[in-house]
Structure formats: C-alpha cells, structure tokens
C-alpha positions in Angstrom: 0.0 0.0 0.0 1.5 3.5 -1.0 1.3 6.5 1.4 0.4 8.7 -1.6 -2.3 7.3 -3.5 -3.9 9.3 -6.8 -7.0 11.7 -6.1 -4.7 12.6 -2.9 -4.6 16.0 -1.5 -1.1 17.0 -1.2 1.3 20.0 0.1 4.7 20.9 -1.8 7.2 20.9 1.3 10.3 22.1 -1.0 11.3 23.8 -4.4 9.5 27.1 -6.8 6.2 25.8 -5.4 6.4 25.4 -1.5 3.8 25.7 0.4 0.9 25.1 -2.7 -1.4 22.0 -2.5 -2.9 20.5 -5.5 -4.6 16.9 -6.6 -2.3 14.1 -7.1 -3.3 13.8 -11.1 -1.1 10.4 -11.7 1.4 8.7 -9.5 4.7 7.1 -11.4 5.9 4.6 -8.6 9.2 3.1 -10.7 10.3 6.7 -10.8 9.4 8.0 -7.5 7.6 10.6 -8.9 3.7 12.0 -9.0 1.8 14.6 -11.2 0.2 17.2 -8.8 -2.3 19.8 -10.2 -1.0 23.3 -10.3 2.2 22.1 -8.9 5.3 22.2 -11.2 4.0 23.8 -14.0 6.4 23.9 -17.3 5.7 25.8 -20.5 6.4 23.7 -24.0 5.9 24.8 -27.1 3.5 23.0 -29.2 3.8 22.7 -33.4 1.0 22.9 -35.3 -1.1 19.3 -36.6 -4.5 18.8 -38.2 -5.7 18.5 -35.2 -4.0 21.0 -32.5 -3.1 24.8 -32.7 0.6 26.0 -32.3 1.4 27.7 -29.3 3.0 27.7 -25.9 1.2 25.0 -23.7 1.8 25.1 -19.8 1.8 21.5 -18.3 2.1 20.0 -15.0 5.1 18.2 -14.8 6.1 15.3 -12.2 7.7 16.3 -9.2 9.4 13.8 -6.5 7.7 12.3 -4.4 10.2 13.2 -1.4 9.0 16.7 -1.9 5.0 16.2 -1.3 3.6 15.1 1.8 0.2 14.5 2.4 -2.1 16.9 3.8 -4.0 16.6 7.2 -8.1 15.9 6.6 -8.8 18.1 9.7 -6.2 21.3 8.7 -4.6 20.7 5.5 -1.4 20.9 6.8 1.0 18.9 6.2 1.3 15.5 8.0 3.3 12.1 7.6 1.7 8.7 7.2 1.1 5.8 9.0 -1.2 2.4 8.4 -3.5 0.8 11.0 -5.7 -2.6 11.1 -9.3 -1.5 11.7 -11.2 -3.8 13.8 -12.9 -5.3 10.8 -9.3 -6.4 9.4 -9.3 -3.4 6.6 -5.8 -2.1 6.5 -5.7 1.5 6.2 -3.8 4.4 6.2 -4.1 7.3 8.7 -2.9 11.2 9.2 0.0 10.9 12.3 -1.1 14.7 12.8 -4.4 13.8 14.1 -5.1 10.4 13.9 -7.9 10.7 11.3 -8.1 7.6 8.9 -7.5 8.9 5.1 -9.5 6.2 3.0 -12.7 5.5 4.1 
C-alpha cells in the first residue's frame, strides 16, 4: 500500500512551489515521482497538426515524491503517514497529525 495514492490531496514541502497543495493527477511509482495539479508547472511549445493549434502550452510536470507530503483531513497541513488494522481487518492508512483515517 503506497502513502500517496492518486486523487490525494497533497502540500509541496520544498522547491519554486512550496507551500501550494494540488490533486495528485497520476502517480509514477518506478520513478518516484507524482503529477500534482498546479504544482510544477512547465511551458512547451507545441507545433501545429490537423488536429492542435501552435502555441505555448503550460503542463504540470512530475515532481518527486520526497518533496510532497500528504495533507491533514482536519487542517490541510501537512502530515506524515502511518497504516492501522481496523477492527474489521481493513488495512488502512491514517494522518499521524491527528489520527484521522484517510481512506474511508
């Protein structure tokens, strides 16, 4: 079980963009990496096809995962991971900050 999980609601803790929270959009777990919304964003430029304009498209790019942590249900702060078995045997994961169980 991963501490980060898509859909996730994380905070940037280092880098241009600490401090901003944002969606995890896709998680890369080979490369250690994670696509947050409004996190990281790049600008490419884009040729022209049949079927897109040219221009200068802005992106979210991955960014480690060493550099997000997850933010607190309660606060949105930030707050570390840990994972509990629930009475009914369900293994899940929980905000150290205040004890609140992340996934339902």
């Amino acid at each position: 079980m991963q501490k980060i999980k898509k859909g996730d609601s994380v905070v940037v803790l280092t880098g241009k963009d600490k401090g901003r929270t944002g969606e995890v959009v896709k998680m890369m777990p080979k490369e250690g990496r994670a696509v947050v919304s409004g996190v990281n964003q790049v600008k490419r430029h884009q040729r022209q096809t049949q079927t897109q304009e040219a221009g200068i498209v802005v992106r979210d790019a991955p960014i480690q995962l060493s550099n997000l942590a997850l933010a607190d249900p309660k606060d949105g702060k930030p707050t570390r991971v840990g994972f509990k078995i629930l009475d009914d045997g369900r293994k899940v994961r929980y905000a150290k900050r205040s004890g609140d169980v992340i996934d339902g």
